[in-house]
NUKOL-468622 format. One record per residue (C-alpha): residue number from 0; residue in three letters; y, x, z. Coordinates in Angstrom, 3 decimals. Layout:
# NUKOL-468622
(node NUM 'Ala' (Y X Z))
...
This chain:
# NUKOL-468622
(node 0 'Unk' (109.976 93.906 55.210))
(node 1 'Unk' (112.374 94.272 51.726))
(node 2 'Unk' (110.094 92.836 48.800))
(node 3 'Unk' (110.651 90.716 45.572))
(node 4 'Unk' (108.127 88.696 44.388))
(node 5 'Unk' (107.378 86.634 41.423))
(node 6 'Unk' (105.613 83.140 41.269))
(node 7 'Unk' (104.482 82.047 38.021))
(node 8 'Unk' (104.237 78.267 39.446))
(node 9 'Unk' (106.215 77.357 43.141))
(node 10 'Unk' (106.870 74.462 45.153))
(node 11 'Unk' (110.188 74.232 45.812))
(node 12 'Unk' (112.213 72.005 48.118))
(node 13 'Unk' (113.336 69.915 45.116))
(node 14 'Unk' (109.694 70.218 43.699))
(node 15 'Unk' (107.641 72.619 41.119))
(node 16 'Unk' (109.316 74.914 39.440))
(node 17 'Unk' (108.369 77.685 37.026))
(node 18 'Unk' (109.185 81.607 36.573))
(node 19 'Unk' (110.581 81.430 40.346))
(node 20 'Unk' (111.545 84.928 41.130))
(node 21 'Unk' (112.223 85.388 45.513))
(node 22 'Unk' (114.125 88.627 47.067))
(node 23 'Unk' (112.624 88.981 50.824))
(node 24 'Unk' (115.034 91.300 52.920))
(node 25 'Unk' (113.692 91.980 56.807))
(node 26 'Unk' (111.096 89.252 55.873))
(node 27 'Unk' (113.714 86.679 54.432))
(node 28 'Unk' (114.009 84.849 51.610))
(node 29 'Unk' (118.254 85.882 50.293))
(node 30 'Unk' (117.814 84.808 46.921))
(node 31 'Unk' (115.139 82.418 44.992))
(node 32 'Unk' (115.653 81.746 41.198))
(node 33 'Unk' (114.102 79.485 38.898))
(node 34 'Unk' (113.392 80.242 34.868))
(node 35 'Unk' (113.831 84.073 36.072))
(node 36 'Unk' (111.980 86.732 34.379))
(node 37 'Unk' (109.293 89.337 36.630))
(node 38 'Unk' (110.769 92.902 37.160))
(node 39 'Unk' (108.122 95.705 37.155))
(node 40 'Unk' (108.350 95.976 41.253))
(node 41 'Unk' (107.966 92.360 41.760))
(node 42 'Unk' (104.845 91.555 43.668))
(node 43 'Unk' (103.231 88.569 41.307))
(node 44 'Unk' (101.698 85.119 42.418))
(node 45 'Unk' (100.238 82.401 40.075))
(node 46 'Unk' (100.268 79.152 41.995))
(node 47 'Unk' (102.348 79.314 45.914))
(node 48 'Unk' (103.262 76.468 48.381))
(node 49 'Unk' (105.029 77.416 51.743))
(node 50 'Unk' (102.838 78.311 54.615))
(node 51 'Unk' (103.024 75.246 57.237))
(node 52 'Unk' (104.033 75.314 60.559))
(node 53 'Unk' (101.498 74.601 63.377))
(node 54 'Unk' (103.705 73.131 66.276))
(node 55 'Unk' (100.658 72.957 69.098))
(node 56 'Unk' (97.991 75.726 70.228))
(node 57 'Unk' (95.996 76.624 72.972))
(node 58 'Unk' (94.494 79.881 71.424))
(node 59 'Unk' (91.633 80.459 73.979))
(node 60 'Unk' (90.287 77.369 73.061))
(node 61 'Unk' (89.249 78.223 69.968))
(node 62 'Unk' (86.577 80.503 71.561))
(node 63 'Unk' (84.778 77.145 73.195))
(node 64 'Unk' (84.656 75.140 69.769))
(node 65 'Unk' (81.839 73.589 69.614))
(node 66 'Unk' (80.518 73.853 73.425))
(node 67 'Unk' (81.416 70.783 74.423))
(node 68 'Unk' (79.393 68.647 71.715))
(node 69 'Unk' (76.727 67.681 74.015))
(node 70 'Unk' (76.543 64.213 76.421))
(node 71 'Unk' (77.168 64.612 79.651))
(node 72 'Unk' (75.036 63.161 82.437))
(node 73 'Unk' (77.808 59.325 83.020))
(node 74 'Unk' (76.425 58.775 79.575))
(node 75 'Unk' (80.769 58.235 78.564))
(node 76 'Unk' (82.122 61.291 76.941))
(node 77 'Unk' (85.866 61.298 76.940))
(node 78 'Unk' (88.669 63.662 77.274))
(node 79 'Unk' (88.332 64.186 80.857))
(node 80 'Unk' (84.683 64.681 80.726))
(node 81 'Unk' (85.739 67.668 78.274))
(node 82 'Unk' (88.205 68.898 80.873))
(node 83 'Unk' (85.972 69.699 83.035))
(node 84 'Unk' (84.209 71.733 80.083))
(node 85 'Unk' (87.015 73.483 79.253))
(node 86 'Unk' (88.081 74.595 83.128))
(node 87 'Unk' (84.671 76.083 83.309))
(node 88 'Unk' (84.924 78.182 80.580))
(node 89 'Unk' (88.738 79.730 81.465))
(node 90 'Unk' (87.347 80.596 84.375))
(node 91 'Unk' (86.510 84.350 83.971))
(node 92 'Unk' (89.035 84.870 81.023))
(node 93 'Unk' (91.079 88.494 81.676))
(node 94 'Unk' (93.890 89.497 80.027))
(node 95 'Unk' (92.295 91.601 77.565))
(node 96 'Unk' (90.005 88.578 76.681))
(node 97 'Unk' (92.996 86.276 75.931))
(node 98 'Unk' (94.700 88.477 73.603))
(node 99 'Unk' (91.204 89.248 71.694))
(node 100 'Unk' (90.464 85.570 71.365))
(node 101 'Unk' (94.081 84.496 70.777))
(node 102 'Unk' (93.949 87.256 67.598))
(node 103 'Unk' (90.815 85.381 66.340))
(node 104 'Unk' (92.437 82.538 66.594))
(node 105 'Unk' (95.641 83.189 64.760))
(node 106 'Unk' (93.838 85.131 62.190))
(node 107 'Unk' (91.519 81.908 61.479))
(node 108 'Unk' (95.161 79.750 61.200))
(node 109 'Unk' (96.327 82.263 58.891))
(node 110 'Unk' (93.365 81.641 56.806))
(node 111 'Unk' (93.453 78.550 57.271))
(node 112 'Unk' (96.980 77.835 56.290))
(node 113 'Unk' (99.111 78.083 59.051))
(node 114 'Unk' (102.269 80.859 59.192))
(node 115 'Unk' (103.634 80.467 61.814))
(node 116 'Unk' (102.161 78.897 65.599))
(node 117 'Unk' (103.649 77.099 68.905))
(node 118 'Unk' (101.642 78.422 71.664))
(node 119 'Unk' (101.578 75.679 74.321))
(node 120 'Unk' (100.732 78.311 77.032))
(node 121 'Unk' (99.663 76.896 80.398))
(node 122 'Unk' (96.893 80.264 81.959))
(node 123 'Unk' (99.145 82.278 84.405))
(node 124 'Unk' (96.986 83.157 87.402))
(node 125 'Unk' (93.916 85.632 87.249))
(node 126 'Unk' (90.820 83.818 87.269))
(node 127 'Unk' (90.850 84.685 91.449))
(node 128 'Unk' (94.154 82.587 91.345))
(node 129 'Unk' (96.552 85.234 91.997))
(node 130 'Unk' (99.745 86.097 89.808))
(node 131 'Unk' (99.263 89.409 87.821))
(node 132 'Unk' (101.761 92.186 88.584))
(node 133 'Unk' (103.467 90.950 85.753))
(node 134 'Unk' (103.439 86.843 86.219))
(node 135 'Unk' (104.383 86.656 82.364))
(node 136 'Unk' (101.286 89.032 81.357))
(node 137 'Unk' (98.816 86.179 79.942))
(node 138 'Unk' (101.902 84.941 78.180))
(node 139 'Unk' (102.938 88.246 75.879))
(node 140 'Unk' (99.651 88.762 75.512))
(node 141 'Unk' (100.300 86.114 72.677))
(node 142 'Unk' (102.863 88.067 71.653))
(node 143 'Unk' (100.965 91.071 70.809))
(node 144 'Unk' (97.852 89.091 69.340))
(node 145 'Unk' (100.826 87.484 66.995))
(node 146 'Unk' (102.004 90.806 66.463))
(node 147 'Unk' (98.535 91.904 65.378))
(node 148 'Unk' (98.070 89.317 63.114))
(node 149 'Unk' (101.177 88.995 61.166))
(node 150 'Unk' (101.724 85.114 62.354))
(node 151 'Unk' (105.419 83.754 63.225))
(node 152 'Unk' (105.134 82.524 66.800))
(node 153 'Unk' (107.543 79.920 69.086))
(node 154 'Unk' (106.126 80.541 72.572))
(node 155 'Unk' (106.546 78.165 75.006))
(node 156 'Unk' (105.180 78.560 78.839))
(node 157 'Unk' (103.996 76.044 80.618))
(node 158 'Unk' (105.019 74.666 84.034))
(node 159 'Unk' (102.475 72.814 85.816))
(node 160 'Unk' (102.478 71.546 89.476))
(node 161 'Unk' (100.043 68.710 90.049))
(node 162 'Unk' (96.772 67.009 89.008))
(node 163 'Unk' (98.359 64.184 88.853))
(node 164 'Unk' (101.065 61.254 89.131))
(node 165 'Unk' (102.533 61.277 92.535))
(node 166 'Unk' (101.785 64.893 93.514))
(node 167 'Unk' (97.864 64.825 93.541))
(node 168 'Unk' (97.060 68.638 94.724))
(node 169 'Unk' (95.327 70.724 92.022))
(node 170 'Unk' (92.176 70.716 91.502))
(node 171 'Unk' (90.057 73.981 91.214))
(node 172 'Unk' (90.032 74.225 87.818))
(node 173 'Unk' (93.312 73.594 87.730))
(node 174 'Unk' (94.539 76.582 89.830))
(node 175 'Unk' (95.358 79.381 87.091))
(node 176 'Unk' (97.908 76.759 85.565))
(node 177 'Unk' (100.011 76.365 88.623))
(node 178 'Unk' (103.511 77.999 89.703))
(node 179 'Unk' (106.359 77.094 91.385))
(node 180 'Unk' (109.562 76.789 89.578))
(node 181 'Unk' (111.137 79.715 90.507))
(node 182 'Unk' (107.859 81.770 89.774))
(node 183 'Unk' (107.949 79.850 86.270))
(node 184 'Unk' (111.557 80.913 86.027))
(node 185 'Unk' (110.168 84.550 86.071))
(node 186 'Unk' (107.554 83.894 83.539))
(node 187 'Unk' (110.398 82.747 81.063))
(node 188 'Unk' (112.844 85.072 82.066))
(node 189 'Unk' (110.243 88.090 81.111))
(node 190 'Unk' (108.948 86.220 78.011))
(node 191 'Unk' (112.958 85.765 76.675))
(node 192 'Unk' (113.195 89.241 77.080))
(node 193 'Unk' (110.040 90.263 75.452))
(node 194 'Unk' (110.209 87.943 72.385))
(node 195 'Unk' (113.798 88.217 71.306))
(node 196 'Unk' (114.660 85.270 68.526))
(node 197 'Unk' (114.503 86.154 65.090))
(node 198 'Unk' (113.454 84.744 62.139))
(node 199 'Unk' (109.410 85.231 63.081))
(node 200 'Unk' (109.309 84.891 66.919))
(node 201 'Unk' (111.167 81.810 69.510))
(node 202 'Unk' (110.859 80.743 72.989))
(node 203 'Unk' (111.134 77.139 74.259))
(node 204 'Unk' (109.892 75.870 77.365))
(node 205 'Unk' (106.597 73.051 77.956))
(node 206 'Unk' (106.747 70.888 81.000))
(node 207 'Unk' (102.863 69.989 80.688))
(node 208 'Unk' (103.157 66.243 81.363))
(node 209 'Unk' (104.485 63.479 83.341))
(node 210 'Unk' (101.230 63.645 85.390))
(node 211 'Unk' (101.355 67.410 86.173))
(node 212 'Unk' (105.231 68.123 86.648))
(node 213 'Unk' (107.340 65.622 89.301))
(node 214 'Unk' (110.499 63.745 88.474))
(node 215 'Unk' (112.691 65.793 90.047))
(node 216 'Unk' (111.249 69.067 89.018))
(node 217 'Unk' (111.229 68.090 85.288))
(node 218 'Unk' (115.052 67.051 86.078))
(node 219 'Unk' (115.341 70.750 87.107))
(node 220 'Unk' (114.091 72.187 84.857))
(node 221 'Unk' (116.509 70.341 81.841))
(node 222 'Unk' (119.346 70.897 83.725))
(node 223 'Unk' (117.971 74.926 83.531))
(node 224 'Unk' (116.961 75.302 79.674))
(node 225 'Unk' (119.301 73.048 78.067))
(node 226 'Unk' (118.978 75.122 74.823))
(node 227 'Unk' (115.707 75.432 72.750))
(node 228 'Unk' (112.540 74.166 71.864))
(node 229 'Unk' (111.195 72.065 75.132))
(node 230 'Unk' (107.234 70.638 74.201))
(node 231 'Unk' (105.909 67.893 76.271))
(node 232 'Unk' (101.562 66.333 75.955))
(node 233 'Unk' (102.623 62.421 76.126))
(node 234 'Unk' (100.307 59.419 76.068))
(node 235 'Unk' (97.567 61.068 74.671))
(node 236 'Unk' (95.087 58.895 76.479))
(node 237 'Unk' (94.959 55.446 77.498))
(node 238 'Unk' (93.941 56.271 81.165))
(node 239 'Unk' (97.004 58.780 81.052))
(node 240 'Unk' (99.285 55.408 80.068))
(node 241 'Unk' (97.826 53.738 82.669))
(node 242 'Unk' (97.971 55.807 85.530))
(node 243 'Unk' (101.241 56.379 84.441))
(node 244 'Unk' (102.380 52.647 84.373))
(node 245 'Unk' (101.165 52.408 87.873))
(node 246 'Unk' (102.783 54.931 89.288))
(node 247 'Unk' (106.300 55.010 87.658))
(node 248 'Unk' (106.138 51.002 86.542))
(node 249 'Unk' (106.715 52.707 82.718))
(node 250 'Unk' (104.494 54.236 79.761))
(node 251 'Unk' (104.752 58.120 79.552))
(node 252 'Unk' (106.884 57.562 76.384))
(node 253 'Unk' (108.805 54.993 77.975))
(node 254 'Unk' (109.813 57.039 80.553))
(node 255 'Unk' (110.778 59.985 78.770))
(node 256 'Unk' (113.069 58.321 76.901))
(node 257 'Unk' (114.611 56.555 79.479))
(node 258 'Unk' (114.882 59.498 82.295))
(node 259 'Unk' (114.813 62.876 80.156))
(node 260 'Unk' (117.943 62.933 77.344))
(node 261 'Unk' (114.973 63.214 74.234))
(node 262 'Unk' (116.847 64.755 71.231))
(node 263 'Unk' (116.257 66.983 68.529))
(node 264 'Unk' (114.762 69.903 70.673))
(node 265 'Unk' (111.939 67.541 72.190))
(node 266 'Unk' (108.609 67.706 70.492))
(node 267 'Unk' (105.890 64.941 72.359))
(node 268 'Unk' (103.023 66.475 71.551))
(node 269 'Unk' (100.004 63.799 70.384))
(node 270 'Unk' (102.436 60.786 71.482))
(node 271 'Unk' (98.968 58.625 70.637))
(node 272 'Unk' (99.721 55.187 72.183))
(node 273 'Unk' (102.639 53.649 71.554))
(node 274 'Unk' (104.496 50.429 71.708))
(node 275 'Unk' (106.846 49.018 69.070))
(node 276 'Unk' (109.351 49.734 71.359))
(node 277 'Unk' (108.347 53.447 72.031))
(node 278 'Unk' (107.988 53.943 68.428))
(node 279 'Unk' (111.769 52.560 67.192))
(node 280 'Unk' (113.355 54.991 70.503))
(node 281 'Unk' (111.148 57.954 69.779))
(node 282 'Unk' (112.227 57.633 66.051))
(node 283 'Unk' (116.040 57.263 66.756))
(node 284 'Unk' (115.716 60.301 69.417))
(node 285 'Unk' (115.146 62.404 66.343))
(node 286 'Unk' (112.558 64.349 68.399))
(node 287 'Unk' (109.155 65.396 66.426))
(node 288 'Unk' (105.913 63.552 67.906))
(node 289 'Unk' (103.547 66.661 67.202))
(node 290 'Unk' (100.362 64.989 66.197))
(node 291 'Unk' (96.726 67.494 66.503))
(node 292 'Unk' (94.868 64.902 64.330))
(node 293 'Unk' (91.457 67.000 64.455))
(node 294 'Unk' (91.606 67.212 67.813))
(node 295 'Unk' (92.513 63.828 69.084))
(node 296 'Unk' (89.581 63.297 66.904))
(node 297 'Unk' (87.068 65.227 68.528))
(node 298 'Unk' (88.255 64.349 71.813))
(node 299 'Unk' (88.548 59.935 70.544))
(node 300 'Unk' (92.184 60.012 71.959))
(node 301 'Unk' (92.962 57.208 70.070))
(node 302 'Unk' (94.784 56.957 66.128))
(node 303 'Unk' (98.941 57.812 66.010))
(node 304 'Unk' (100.764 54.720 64.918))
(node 305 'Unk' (101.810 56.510 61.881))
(node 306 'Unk' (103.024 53.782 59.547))
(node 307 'Unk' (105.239 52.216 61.939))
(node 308 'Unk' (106.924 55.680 63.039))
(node 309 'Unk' (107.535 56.627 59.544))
(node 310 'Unk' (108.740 53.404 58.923))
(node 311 'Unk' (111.684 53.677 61.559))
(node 312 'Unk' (112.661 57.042 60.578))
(node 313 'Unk' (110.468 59.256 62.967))
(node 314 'Unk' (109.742 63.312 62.636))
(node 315 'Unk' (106.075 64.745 62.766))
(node 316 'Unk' (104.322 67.626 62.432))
(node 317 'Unk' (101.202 68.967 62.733))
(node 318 'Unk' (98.907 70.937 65.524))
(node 319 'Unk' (95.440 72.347 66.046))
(node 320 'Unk' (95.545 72.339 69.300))
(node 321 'Unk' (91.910 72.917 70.827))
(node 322 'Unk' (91.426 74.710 67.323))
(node 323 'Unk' (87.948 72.526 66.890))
(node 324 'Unk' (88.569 73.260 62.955))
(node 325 'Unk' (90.911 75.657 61.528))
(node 326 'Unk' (92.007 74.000 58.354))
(node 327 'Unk' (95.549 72.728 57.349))
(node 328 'Unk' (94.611 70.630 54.835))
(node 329 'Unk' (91.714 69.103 57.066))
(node 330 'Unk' (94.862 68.034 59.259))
(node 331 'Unk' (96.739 65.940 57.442))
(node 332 'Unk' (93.532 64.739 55.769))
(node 333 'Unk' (92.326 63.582 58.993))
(node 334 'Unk' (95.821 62.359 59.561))
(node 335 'Unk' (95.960 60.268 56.709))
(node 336 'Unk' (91.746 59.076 56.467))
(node 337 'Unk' (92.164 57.731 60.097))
(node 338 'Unk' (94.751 55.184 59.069))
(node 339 'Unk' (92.778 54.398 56.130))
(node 340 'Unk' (89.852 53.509 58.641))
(node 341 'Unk' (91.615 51.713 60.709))
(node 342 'Unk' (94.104 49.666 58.085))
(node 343 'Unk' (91.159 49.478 55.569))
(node 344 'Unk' (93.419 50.807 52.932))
(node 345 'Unk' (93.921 53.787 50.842))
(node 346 'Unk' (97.103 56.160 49.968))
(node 347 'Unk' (98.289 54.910 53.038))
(node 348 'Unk' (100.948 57.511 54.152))
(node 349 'Unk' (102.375 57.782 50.457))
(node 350 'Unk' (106.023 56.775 50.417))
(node 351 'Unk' (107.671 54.783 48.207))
(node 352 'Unk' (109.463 57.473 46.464))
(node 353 'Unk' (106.423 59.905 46.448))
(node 354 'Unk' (103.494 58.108 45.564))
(node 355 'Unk' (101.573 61.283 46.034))
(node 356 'Unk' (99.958 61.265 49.210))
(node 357 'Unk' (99.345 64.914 49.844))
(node 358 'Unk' (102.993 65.930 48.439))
(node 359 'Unk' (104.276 63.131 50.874))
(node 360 'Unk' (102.241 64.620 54.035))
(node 361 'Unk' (103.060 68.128 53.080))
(node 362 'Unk' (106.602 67.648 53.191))
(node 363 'Unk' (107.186 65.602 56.114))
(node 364 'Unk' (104.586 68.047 58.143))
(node 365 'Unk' (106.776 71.318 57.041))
(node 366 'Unk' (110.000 69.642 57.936))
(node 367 'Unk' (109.012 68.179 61.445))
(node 368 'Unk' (107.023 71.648 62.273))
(node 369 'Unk' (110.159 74.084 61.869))
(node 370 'Unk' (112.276 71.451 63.983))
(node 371 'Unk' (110.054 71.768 67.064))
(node 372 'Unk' (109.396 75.705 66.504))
(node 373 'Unk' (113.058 75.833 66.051))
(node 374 'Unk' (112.146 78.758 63.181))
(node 375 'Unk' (113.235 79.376 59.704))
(node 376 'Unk' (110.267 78.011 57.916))
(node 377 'Unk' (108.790 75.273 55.982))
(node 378 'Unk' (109.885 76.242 52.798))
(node 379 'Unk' (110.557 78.408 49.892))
(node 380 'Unk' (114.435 78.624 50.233))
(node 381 'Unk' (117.190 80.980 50.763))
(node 382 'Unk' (117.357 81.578 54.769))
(node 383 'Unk' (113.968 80.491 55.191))
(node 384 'Unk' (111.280 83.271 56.343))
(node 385 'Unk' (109.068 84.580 53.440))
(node 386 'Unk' (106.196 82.590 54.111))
(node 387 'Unk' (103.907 81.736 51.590))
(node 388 'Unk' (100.277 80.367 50.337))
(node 389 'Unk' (99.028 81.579 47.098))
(node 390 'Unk' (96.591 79.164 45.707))
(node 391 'Unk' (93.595 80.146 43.567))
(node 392 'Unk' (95.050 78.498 40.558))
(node 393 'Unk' (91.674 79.527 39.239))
(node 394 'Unk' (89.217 77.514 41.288))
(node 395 'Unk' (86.958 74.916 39.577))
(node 396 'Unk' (88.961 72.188 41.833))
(node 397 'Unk' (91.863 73.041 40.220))
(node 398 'Unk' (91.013 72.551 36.795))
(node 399 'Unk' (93.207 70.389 34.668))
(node 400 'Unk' (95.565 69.487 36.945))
(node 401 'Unk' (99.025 70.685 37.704))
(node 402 'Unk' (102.570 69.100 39.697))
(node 403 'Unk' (101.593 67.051 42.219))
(node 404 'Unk' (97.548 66.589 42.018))
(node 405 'Unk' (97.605 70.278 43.098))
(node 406 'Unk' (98.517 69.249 46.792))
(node 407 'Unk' (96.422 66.443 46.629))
(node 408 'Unk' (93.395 68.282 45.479))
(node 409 'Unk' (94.344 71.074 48.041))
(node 410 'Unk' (94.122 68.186 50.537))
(node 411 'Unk' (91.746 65.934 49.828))
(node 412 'Unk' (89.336 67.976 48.063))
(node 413 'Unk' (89.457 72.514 48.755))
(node 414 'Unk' (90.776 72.495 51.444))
(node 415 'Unk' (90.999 75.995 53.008))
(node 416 'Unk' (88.622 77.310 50.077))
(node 417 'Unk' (91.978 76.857 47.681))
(node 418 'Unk' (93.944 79.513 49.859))
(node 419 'Unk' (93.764 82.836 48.498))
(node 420 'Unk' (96.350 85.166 49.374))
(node 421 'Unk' (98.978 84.418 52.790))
(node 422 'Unk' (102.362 86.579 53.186))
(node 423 'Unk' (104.371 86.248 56.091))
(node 424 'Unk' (107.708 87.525 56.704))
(node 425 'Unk' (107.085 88.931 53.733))
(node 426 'Unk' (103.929 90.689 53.991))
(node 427 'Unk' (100.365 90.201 52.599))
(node 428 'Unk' (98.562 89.127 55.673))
(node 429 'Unk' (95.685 87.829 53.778))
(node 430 'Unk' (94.045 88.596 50.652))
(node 431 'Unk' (91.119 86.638 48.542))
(node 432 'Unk' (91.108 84.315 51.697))
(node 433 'Unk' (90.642 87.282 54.165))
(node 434 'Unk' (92.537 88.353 56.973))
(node 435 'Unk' (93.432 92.712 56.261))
(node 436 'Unk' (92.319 92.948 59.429))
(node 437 'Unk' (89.159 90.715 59.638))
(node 438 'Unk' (86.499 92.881 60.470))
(node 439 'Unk' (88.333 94.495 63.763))
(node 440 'Unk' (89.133 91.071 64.859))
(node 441 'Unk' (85.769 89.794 64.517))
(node 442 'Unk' (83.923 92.717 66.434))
(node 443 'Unk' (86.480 92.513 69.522))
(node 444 'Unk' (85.917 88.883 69.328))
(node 445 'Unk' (82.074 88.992 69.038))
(node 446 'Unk' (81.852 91.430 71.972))
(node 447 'Unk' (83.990 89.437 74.209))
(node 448 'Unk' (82.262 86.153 73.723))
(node 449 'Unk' (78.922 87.836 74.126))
(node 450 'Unk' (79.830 88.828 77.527))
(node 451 'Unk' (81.436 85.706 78.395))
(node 452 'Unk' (79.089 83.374 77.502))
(node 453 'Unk' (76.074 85.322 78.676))
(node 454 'Unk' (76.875 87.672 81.869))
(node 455 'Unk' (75.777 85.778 84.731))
């Protein structure tokens, strides 16, 4: 996509600037200029931020959001308890459901925010248990709901092998996750071919977690993929540190960083529970922790020790994972409002050198998500893919304010409601807050639920 744009107002890496004209070629940004003047072609914008990254999805969970909001009979609902939940409902998912639901989903994020999407993807068998004729076929079916929707996408399979530390067989739910590694080796062979890198698509690899992939088959599978993104869930819950300190004599963190070479590539996804020590290695690993803030709040994981990680220098970003709440604003809100419940303070992830909070979130959030997509994105820059927000600089919430009270209003106050128009890769994906293809999505997505949820 070759387009020029012009932004009346933009946030720049080195902050707001005005008259910023941008020259997209093949959906990136070549040239951005500040104090420019429009030219008649240019495509025109009042008020644009960068589109954020969103580092962790499961997109078929977004069609069980809100079925899991009831007590369960052991009167303790926890994450587990939701497992079980969540197993049920995969159950009868087909191919042609996945890529329907994961097109709601990405359409929502788009909406919502997001640009571009790391699909943790761990559904390989058919719901019988069998591999399809093509074992990678649940996988590009991501690809072509990403496709659809205009959303940049980092896909990263999943290889899972247990139910748990030392082996544990799988359960039943379990069974559409499993492979062994040289079946997984097919899956990302297929997917590498399928999604070739550029500056809107990637492929990394996701060894689920310490409890569902062995020692010496995580060793394996390094010593394999020693280039690109590699996503990890660690200590997420405090049963999960447990069992895990039992079985290995080390916290999930703890062992990572010990046993697996954590660098750049690395993203721990939620990374909840932490020691001091954990937090001072994971920060000098320069890995991102990829923290789903809604989410571990829906499921009470447990609150990121984000103070002390910033602190020593650590990388984050942000996820939706279980897609509870499509809103990336609400994430860093929630981000931010948890440590303010539990430190009984306010402003508290404002830095020193940007006491806005919003403007300090916003920037470490698009930094730490194009690390672990390893993509072009995260800001309005030469290089960078042409992905952009256009805010209603005309809503009521916006009135009388300008600089940085924008992004905090955005955050803290409009939310999604301030996002008017998203382009990605240079093209208008969504205008006055809709998804261009919005109604399609929601009738494929309507009729696929409705059978779902209601065919015995």
């Amino acid at each position: 996509m070759n387009r020029t744009f012009f932004f009346a107002t933009a946030w720049l890496p080195a902050g707001w600037r005005r008259n910023v004209r941008a020259v997209v070629r093949e959906g990136v940004i070549t040239e951005v200029a500040c104090g420019a003047a429009p030219a008649p072609a240019d495509a025109r914008f009042c008020l644009v931020v960068p589109g954020l990254p969103d580092l962790h999805s499961h997109a078929f969970q977004r069609a069980m959001a809100g079925l899991a909001e009831r007590r369960g009979p052991s009167g303790t609902d926890d994450f587990w308890s939701w497992r079980e939940v969540m197993y049920r409902f995969l159950a009868r998912i087909e191919p042609d459901d996945l890529e329907t639901i994961a097109a709601y989903a990405y359409a929502d994020l788009l909406e919502a925010g997001f640009t571009s999407v790391g699909e943790f993807h761990y559904l390989h068998r058919s719901p019988q248990g069998g591999l399809y004729d093509d074992p990678a076929e649940l996988a590009l079916r991501h690809a072509a709901a990403a496709d659809l929707t205009g959303i940049g996408l980092t896909l990263l399979p999943v290889f899972y092998e247990f139910s748990q530390f030392g082996g544990a067989p799988p359960t039943a739910g379990q069974q559409r996750f499993i492979t062994d590694l040289e079946t997984f080796e097919r899956i990302v062979e297929r997917v590498r071919a399928e999604v070739q890198p550029s500056s809107e698509r990637n492929t990394g690899i996701a060894p689920h977690s310490l409890r569902a992939v062995g020692a010496p088959h995580l060793a394996e599978l390094l010593a394999r993929h020693r280039q690109g993104p590699l996503h990890i869930h660690a200590a997420e819950q405090v049963r999960e540190v447990e069992d895990c300190v039992q079985f290995t004599g080390l916290r999930p963190v703890e062992w990572l960083l010990r046993h697996a070479e954590v660098d750049a590539r690395w993203c721990l996804v939620h990374a909840t529970h932490l020691t001091p020590d954990e937090i001072s290695g994971l920060a000098r690993s320069g890995a991102v922790a990829g923290l789903c803030p809604v989410t571990e709040a829906n499921l009470g994981d447990g609150t990121f020790p984000a103070p002390a990680y910033r602190a020593a220098g650590g990388r984050w970003g942000i996820g939706t994972d279980s897609h509870i709440r499509l809103d990336a604003a609400g994430e860093l809100r929630q981000l931010e409002y948890a440590q303010r419940l539990l430190r009984r303070e306010r402003n508290v992830l404002a830095r020193p050198d940007q006491p806005s909070t919003g403007t300090s979130l916003l920037e470490e959030a698009l930094r730490g998500g194009a690390q672990a997509l390893a993509l072009p994105v995260g800001a309005i820059a030469r290089g960078c893919r042409a992905d952009f927000l256009a805010l209603d600089a005309q809503h009521p919430d916006l009135a009388g304010r300008d600089s940085d009270a924008v992004i905090d209003t955005w955050l803290f106050a409009a939310g999604r409601s301030l996002i008017k128009d998203v382009i990605t890769g240079g093209r208008t994906v969504v205008e006055n807050g809709r998804h261009k293809d919005r109604d399609r999505i929601n009738t494929a997505y309507c009729r696929t639920l409705n059978r779902l949820l209601h065919t015995p």
